[in-house]
LOVO-735600 format. One line per field, with one value per residue (C-alpha): residue number from 1; x, y, z. Coordinates in steps of 0.001 Angstrom, whole numbers, padded with zeros to 6 digits. Layout:
! residues N
i c(NUM ...)
xx c(X ...)
yy c(Y ...)
zz c(Z ...)
! end
This chain:
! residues 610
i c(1 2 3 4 5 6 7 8 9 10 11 12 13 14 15 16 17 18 19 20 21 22 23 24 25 26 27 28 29 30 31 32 33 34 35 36 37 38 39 40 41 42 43 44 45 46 47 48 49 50 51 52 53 54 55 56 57 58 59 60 61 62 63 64 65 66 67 68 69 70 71 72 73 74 75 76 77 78 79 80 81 82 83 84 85 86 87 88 89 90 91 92 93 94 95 96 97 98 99 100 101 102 103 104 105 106 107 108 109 110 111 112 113 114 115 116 117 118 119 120 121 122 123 124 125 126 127 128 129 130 131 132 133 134 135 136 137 138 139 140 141 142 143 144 145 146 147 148 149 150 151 152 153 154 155 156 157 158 159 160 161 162 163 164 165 166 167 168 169 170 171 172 173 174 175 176 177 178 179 180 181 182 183 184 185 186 187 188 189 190 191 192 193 194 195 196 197 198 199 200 201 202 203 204 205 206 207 208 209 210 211 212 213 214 215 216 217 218 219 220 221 222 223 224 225 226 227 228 229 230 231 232 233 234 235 236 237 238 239 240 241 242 243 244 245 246 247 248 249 250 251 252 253 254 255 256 257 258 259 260 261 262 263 264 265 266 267 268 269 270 271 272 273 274 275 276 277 278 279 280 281 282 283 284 285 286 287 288 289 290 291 292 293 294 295 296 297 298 299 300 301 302 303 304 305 306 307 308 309 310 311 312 313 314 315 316 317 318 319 320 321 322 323 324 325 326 327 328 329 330 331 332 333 334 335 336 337 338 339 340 341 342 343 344 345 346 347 348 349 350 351 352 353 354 355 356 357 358 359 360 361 362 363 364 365 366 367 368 369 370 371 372 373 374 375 376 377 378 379 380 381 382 383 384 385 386 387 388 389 390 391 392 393 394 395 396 397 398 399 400 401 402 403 404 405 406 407 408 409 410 411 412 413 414 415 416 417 418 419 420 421 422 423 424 425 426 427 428 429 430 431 432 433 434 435 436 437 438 439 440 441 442 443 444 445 446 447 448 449 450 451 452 453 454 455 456 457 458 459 460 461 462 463 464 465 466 467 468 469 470 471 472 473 474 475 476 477 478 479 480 481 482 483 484 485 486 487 488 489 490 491 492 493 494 495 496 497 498 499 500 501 502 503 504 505 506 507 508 509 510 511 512 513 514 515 516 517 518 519 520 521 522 523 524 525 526 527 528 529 530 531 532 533 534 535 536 537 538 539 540 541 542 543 544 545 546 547 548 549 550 551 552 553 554 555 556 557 558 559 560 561 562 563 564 565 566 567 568 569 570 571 572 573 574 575 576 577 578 579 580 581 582 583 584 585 586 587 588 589 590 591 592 593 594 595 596 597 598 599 600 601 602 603 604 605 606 607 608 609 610)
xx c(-265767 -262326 -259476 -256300 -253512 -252972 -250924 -246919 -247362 -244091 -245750 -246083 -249706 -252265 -255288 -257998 -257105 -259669 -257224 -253575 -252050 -250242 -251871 -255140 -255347 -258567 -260396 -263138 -261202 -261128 -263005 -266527 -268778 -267378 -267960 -266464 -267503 -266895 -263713 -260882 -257893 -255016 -251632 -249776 -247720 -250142 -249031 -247987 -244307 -241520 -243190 -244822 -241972 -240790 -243728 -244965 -244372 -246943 -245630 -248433 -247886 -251662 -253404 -256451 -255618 -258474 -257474 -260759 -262946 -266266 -265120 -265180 -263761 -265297 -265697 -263070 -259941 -256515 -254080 -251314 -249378 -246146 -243810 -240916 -237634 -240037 -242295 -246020 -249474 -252271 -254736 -252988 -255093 -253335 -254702 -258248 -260121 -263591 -263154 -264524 -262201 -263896 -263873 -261417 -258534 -255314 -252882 -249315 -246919 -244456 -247406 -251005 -252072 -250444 -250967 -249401 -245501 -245577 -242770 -241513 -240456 -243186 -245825 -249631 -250546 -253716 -252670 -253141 -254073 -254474 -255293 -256744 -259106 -262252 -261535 -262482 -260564 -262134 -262241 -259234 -256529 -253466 -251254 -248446 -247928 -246059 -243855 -242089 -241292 -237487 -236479 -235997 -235470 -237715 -235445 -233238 -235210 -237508 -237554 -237517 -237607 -234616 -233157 -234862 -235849 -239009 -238949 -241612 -241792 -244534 -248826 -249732 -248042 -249736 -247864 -250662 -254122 -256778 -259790 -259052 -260214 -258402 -260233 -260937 -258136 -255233 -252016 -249673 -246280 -243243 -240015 -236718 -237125 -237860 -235213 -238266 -236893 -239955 -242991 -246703 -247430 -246375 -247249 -244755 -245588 -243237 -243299 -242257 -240463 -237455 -237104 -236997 -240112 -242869 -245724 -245822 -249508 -248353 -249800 -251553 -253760 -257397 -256578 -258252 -255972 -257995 -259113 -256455 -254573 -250553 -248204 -245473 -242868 -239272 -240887 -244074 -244724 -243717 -245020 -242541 -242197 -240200 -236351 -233663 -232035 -233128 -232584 -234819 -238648 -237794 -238632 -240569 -244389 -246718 -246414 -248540 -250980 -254200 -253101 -254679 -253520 -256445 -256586 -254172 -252860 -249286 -247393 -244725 -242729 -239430 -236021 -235122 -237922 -237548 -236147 -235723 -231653 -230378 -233473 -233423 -235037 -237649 -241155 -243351 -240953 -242285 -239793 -240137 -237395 -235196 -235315 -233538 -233607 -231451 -233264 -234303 -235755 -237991 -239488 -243299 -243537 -244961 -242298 -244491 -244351 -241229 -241333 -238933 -238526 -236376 -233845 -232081 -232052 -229542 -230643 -230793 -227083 -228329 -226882 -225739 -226875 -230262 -233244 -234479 -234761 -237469 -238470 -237888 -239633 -242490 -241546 -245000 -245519 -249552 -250645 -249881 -246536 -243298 -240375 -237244 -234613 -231547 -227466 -228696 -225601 -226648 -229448 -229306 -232586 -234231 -232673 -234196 -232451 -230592 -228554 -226074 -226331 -223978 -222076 -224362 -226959 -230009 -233343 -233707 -237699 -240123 -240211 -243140 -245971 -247180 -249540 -253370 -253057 -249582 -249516 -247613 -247525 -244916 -241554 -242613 -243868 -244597 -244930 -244905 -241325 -240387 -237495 -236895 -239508 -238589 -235516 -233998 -231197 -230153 -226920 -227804 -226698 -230102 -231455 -235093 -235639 -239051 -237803 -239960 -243411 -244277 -246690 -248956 -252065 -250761 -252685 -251602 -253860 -255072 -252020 -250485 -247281 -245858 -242335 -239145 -237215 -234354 -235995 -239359 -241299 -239172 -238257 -235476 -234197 -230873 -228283 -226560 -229050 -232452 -232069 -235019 -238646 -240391 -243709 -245926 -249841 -249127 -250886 -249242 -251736 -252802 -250873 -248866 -245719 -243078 -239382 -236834 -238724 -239145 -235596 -234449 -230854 -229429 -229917 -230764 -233792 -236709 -236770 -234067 -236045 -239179 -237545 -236076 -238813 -241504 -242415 -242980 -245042 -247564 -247469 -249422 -247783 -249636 -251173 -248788 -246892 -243515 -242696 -238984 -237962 -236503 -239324 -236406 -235241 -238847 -240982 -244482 -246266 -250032 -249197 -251953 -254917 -257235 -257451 -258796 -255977 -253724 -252429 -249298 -250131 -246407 -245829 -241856 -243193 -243107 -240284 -240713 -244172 -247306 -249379 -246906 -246300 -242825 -243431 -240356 -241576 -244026 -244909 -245657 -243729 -246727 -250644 -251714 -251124 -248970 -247421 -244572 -245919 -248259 -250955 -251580 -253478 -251014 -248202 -248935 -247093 -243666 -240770 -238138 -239755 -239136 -242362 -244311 -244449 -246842 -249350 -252381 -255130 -254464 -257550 -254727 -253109 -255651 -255162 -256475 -259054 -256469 -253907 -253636 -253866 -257246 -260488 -261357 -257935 -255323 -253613 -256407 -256169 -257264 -260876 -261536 -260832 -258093 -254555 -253717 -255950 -259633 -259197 -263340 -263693 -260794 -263040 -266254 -264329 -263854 -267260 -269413 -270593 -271404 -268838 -270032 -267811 -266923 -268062 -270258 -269349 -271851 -274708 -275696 -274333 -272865 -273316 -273010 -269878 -271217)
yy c(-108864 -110152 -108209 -109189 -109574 -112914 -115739 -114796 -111408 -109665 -106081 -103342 -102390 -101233 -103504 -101363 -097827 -094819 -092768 -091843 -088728 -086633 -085007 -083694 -079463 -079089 -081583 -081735 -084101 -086510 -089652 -088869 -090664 -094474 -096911 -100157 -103033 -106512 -106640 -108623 -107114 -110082 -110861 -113907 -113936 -116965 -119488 -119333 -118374 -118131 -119956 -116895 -115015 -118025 -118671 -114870 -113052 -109864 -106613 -104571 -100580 -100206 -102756 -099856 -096934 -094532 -090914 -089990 -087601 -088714 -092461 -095437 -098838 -100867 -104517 -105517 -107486 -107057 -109820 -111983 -108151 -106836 -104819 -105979 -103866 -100511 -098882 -100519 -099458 -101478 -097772 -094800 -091911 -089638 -086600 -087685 -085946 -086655 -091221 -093249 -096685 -098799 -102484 -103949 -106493 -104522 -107014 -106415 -104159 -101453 -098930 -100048 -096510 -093889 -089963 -087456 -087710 -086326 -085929 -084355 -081378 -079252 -080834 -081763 -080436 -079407 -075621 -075399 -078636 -080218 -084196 -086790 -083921 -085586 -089038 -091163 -094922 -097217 -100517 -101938 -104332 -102816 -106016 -107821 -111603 -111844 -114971 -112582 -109861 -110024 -111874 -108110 -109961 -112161 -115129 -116305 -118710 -116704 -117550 -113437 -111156 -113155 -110780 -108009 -105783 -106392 -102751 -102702 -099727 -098809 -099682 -096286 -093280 -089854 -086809 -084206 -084440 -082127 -083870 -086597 -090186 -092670 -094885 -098651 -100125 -102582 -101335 -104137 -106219 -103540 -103888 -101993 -103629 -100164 -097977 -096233 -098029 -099684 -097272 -098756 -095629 -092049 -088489 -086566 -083233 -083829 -080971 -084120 -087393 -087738 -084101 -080626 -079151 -076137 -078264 -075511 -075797 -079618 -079723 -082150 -080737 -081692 -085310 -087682 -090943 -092757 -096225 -098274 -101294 -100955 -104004 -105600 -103175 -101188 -097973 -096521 -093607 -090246 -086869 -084361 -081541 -081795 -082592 -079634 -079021 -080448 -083532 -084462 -083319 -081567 -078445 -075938 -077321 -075550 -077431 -079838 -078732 -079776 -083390 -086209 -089698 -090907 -093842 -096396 -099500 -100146 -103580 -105412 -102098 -103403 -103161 -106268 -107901 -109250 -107064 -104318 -104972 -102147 -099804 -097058 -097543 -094931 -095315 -092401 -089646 -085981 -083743 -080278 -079779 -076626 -074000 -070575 -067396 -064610 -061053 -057336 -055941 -052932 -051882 -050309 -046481 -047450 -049524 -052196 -054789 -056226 -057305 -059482 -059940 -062755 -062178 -065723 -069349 -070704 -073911 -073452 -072315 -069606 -066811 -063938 -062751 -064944 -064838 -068275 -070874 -073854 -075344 -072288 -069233 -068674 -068834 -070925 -069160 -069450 -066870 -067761 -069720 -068609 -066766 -066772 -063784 -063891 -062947 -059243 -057132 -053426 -053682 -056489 -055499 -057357 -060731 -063260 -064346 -066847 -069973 -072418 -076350 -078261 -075839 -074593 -071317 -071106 -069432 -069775 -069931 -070027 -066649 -064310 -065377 -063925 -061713 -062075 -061381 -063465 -064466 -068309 -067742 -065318 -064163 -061934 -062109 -059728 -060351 -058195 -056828 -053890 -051913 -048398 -047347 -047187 -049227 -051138 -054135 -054446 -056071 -059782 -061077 -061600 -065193 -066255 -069687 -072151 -075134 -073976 -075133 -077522 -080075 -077023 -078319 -081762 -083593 -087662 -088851 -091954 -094070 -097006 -097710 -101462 -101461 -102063 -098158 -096542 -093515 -094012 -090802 -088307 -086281 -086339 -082739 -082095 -079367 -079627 -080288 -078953 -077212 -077139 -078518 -076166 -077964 -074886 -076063 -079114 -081810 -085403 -086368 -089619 -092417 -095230 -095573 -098492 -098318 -095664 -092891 -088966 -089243 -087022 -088553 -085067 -084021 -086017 -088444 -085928 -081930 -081573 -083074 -081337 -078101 -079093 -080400 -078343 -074682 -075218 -071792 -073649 -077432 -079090 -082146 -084537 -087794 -089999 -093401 -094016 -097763 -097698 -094042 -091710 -089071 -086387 -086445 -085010 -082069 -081459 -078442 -077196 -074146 -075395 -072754 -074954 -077732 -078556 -077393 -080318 -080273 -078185 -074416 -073448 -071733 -072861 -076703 -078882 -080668 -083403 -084221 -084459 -086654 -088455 -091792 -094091 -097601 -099655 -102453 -102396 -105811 -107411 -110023 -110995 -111735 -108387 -105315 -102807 -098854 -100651 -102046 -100862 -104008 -104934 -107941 -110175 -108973 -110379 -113246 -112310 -112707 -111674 -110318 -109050 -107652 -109248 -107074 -109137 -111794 -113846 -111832 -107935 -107546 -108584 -105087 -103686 -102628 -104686 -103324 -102914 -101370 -097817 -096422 -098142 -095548 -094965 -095356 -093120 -092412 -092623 -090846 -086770 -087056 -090289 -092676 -095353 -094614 -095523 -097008 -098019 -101418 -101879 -098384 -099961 -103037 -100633 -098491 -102066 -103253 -100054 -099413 -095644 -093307 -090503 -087605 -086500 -083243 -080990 -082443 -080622 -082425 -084163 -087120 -089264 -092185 -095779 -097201 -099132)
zz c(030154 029750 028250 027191 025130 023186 024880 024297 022573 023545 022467 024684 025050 027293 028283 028051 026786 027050 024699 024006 026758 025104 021757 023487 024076 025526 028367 025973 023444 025938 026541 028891 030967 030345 033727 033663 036273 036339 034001 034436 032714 032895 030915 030426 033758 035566 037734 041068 042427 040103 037906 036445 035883 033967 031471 030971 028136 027392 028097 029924 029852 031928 032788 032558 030743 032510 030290 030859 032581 034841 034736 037064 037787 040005 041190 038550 038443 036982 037584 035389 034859 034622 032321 032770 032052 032611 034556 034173 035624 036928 036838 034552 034868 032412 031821 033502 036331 038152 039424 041119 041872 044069 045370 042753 043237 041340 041454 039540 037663 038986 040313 041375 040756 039078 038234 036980 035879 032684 030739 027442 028660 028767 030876 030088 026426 027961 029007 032808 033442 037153 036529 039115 040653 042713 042976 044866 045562 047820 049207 046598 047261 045720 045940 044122 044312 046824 045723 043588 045942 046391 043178 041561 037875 035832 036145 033315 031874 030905 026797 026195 029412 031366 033545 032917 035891 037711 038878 041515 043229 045205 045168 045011 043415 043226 041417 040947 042041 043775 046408 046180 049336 049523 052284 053030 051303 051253 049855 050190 048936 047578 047454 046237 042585 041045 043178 045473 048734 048299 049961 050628 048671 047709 047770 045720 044047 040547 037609 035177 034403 032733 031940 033194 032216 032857 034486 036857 037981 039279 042830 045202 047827 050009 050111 052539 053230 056247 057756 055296 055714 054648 055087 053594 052281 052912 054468 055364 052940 051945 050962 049219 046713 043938 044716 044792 041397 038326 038426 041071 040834 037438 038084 040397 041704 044168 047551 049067 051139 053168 053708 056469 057231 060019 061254 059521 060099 059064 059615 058577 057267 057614 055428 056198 054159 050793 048237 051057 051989 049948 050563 053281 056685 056808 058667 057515 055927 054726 053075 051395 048736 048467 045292 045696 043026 043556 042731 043923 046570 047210 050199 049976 051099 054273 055081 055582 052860 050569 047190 045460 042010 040887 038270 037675 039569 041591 040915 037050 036995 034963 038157 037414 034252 034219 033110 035404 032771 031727 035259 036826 035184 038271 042216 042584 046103 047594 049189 052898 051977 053728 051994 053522 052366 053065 051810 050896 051032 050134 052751 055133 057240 054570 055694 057880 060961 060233 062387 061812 061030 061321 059502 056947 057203 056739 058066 062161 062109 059292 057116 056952 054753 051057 051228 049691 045888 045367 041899 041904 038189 038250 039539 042071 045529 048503 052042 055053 056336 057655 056771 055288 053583 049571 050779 047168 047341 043745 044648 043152 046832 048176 047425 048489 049115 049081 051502 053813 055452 052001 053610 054959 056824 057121 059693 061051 063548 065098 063000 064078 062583 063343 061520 062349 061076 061835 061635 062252 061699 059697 056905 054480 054678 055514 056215 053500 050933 051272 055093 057111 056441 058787 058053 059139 061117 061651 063595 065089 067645 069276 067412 068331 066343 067111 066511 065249 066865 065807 064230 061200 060209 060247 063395 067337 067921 069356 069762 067472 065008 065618 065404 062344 060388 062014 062564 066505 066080 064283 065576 067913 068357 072055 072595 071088 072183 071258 072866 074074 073156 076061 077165 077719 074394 073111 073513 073184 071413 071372 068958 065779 066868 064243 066641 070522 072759 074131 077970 077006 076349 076867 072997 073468 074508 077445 078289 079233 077211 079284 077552 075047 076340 076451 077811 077727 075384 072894 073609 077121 078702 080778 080102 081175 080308 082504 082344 080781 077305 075201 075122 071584 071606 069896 071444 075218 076990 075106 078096 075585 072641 069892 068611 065880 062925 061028 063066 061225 061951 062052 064000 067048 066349 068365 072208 074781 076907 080129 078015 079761 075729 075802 075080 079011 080685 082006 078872 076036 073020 073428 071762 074325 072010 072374 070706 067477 064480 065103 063833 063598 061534 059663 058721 058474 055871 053583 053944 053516 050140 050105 051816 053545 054006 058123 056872 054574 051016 049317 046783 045203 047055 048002 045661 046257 044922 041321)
! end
C-alpha cells in the first residue's frame, strides 16, 4: 500500500493513524491486533538536496500513528516527511504497548521514533498508564537525508514553509517505556535543528511536555540497546530523569533503571558537523536530575529505621506552608533507591554526611536505600538509620533529596565510541544544579572510547569524575581503552558483586588502573600495530593523524588482529573477546530475522520478524 497526503496539501495530518491519544480511559478502547507490512508512508518533500525543502509542502504530524496495542510495522517505508515549524514523527506510539518494528527504512521528520511526552497537564487519560511496554525494534534505518542536515530552515523559497524551522532533533526518542530491544539498527544523520544538541538517540524519563503535570508512573526500565550502528550527529546519547524544577522534565518520574548498551558502534559523533556548531560536545552523557521536599522525621522504637514524610517541595516553591503541588504530590522512591537527608536542625543524627563542591553541599556517598514495602505513590518513605529510638525532627529544616543513583543497573559494555567530544563519557550533573549522580551498580567494562575521555565539566578528567557520577561502592568499572588520556588521572573499581570480578579487588580502587589501557594515539603512524595505538583497521599508516571519524566501509572500525586489544592478546577484553564492538555480531544483528534473547525470555517465542 501507499499512503499519503495529496500533492501541496499544507494540512497537518498523520499518514496512517490507528486512533486519536488523548480521549481514551481504558487500554481496551484502543485499536488491537492491526500489522502493517509493505507500506510506504511518503509526503511531498521529494527530490534530492535542497531541492526538497524547496518544492514540499504537506505537513506530516506521524508519518505512522501506531496508538495501538499488539501492533507491528515491518518491511515498510516512510520517506518525503517533515513538519516543518514543529515537532513531527516518523513512528508515534501514543498510548500503545506490546510492537514489533522491524526491518523498515524511517527516513524524515524531527524524531524517527517517539514515546511518551504527553502533555496537558495531567498525563495519559488512561489512569496508571505505562506506554511502549514489550517492544521490540529491529533491523531499521532511522535516517534523515542527509543533504539537509545543517540547513536548520526550509529555505526561503519555499512558496509556504520559507524559513520555518526544520527542527530535527534526534532518530530516536524514548520517554516512558518498559522491555523494551532495540538491536540491529542504524540510527543516523541529527543535528542541532530542534535544540537537542543533536543525540543519535535518547533515553529521558519525562512526566510531560509543555506542562507540569501528574504522569507520575512515567518510567523506563529493562531495556536492551545492543549490536547498533550510530553515526552522524552532535553527541552520542543520553539517559536522564526528568530535569530539576519544573521547567525541565515537568515533574517527578520514577528513575531509570535496568539499562544495557552492548556492543555498539558509534562514528562520526562530532560537534563540528553540520548543524552541530552551537550544540554541546558530549560523547555518551547520563545524568540523574535533582528534586528535594522538606518534611518530618520519626525514628522507629528500635531505633532502627527512619521515616520521612514530606510536607511541601522545594522545587514547587510551595515551602513552608505546603502541601507539594501538581508534579510533585508522591516522592516516586523504589524500593532499593537511595534517600539522602540532610539540613535537620532539631536532630541532626538523622543527616547524611555531607562534603563540599566547589562550594556547594551535598551528600558525601550515596544514602541508605528504601526499604521493601516503599510505596512510590506517596509522600512517605523509610529506610534504615539509626538514631534515638522514637527520635522526631519537626523543624521543616530537613530536606530529602532524589539526585541520587537514577540510572540503577546501568550496564555499557563492548562499545566503541569514534567521536571527536570534549567530554567524552559523562554526565551533566553539576554542583550547583543537580549535585552528584551517584549512579549506584554500575558496569563500564571492555570498550574503546576515543577523545574527551571520562570527563564531567564540573569537576577533573578521571577519578574525580567517577566519584562524582558514580557510587564507587557499587561500580565496577575495568577493561577499557581510552587512546591519549593520562592513566594517573583514572582509577579502576571492581565493587558491582553482580558481575565476574575484574583484576582490582581494592573496594577504594586501583590507582593507577590495571587493565584500562592508554595508548598514545588512537590511530597508528605505521602499518602495524604497536602498545602505542589502538589498531583499528582503517586507522594504520597515519604519520600525523588525525583519526578518521567516519571511513567508507565501517567494517574498518574493527581491530586488527595484532592490535594488543585484539581477542587473544595481552590486553583483550575481560570475557576473551577483543575490545570494543563486535563488528560481525553487529552485521549478524541486521541480517537475522528472528532475535533470540541472551537469556530465558520466557514462551511462547520468539517470533520471526513479519
Amino acid at each position: 500500500m501507499e499512503a499519503r497526503m495529496t500533492v501541496g496539501n499544507t494540512g497537518n495530518n498523520s499518514t496512517v493513524n490507528l486512533g486519536r491519544t488523548g480521549t481514551e480511559t481504558s487500554l481496551s478502547q484502543l485499536a488491537t491486533h492491526i500489522h502493517f507490512r509493505k507500506i510506504w508512508s511518503h509526503g511531498d518533500w521529494a527530490g534530492t538536496g535542497a531541492s526538497g525543502l524547496v518544492n514540499g509542502l504537506n505537513s506530516t504530524t506521524d508519518s505512522f500513528a501506531m496508538n495501538c496495542v499488539y501492533c507491528s510495522l515491518v518491511d515498510s517505508q516512510a520517506s518525503q516527511n517533515l513538519r516543518p515549524g514543529g515537532e513531527g514523527h516518523t513512528i508515534g506510539t501514543g498510548f500503545g504497548t506490546q510492537f514489533k518494528f522491524n526491518h523498515n527504512w524511517l527516513e524524515g521528520q524531527s524524531i524517527g521514533s517517539f514515546s511518551g511526552g504527553f502533555a496537558g497537564g495531567s498525563g495519559p487519560s488512561i489512569p496508571g498508564l505505562v506506554p511502549f511496554q514489550d517492544v521490540e525494534m529491529r533491523r531499521n534505518r532511522f535516517t534523515f537525508p542527509y543533504d539537509w542536515i545543517g540547513l536548520l530552515k526550509v529555505p526561503a523559497t519555499n512558496a509556504h514553509w520559507g524559513g520555518q524551522n526544520i527542527d530535527r532533533k534526534n532518530t530516536d526518542e524514548m520517554k516512558e517505556g518498559e522491555r523494551v530491544i532495540k538491536v540491529g539498527n542504524i540510527f543516523e544523520n541529527s543535528d542541532n535543528g530542534g535544540g537537542q544538541s543533536g543525540p543519535t538517540f535518547d533515553v529521558d524519563v519525562r512526566n510531560n511536555s509543555g506542562s507540569v503535570g501528574s504522569n507520575y508512573q512515567a518510567t523506563i526500565n529493562d531495556v536492551t540497546i545492543a549490536y547498533n550502528i550510530a553515526r552522524n550527529s552532535c553527541h552520542n546519547f543520553e539517559t536522564s530523569r526528568g530535569g530539576s524544577g519544573s521547567s525541565a522534565g515537568n515533574g517527578i518520574t520514577q528513575s531509570q533503571r535496568n539499562l544495557w548498551f552492548h556492543d555498539n558502534l558509534f562514528y562520526n559523533v562530532n560537534s563540528n558537523n553540520p548543524g552541530c556548531t552551537t550544540a554541546t560536545s558530549l560523547g555518551v552523557s547520563m545524568t540523574s536530575s535533582d528534586f528535594r521536599w522538606q518534611g518530618t522525621i520519626t525514628e522507629n522504637a528500635a531505633g532502627t529505621q527512619a521515616t520521612f514524610v514530606a510536607t511541601c517541595s522545594v522545587d514547587n516553591g510551595d515551602c513552608p506552608l505546603g502541601p507539594p503541588g501538581v508534579g510533585f504530590q508522591v516522592l516516586d522512591i523504589l524500593p532499593g533507591d537511595p534517600v539522602a537527608v540532610w539540613g535537620c536542625t532539631a536532630v541532626t543524627a538523622f543527616n547524611v554526611p555531607t562534603a563540599n563542591f566547589s562550594g556547594n553541599t551535598w551528600p558525601s556517598g550515596v544514602g541508605p536505600f528504601a526499604v521493601a514495602g516503599t510505596n512510590p505513590n506517596s509522600l512517605t518513605v523509610t529506610y534504615p538509620w539509626v538514631a534515638t529510638p522514637n527520635a522526631v525532627d519537626a523543624s521543616g529544616n530537613c530536606f530529602l533529596s532524589i539526585g541520587q543513583g537514577g540510572g540503577r543497573n546501568t550496564l555499557y559494555t563492548h562499545n566503541t565510541a569514534i567521536q571527536e567530544s570534549v567530554h567524552a563519557f559523562s554526565s551533566t550533573n553539576t554542583p550547583a544544579g543537580n549535585g552528584p549522580h551517584y549512579q549506584i551498580n554500575g558496569l563500564v567494562r571492555d570498550n574503546i572510547t576515543l577523545s574527551g575521555g571520562w570527563f564531567n565539566s564540573s569537576r577533573t578528567e578521571g577519578t574525580s569524575t567517577e566519584t562524582f557520577d558514580y557510587d564507587i561502592t557499587s561500580l565496577t568499572a575495568d577493561h577499557n581503552v581510552w587512546p591519549t588520556r593520562t592513566a594517573s588521572n583514572y582509577t579502576e573499581y571492581g565493587n558491582n558483586t553482580a558481575f565476574a570480578a575484574g583484576p582490582c579487588t581494592t573496594p577504594t580502587g586501583c590507582n593507577p588502573p590495571l587493565s584500562m589501557y592508554f595508548p598514545a594515539t588512537d590511530y597508528c603512524t605505521g602499518a602495524t600495530s604497536t602498545s602505542a595505538c589502538v589498531g583499528f583497521i582503517g586507522a594504520m599508516s597515519l604519520p600525523s593523524g588525525p583519526m578518521p571519524l567516519t571511513l567508507n566501509d565501517y567494517h574498518n572500525f574493527a581491530l586488527r588482529s595484532d592490535s594488543l586489544f585484539f581477542a587473544g592478546n595481552s590486553q583483550q577484553a575481560s570475557d576473551g573477546k577483543s575490545m570494543g564492538a563486535d563488528i560481525s555480531a553487529i552485521d549478524n544483528a541486521e541480517t537475522t530475522t528472528t532475535y533470540t534473547c541472551p537469556y530465558t525470555c520466557g514462551s511462547p517465542g520468539p517470533f520471526v520478524d513479519h
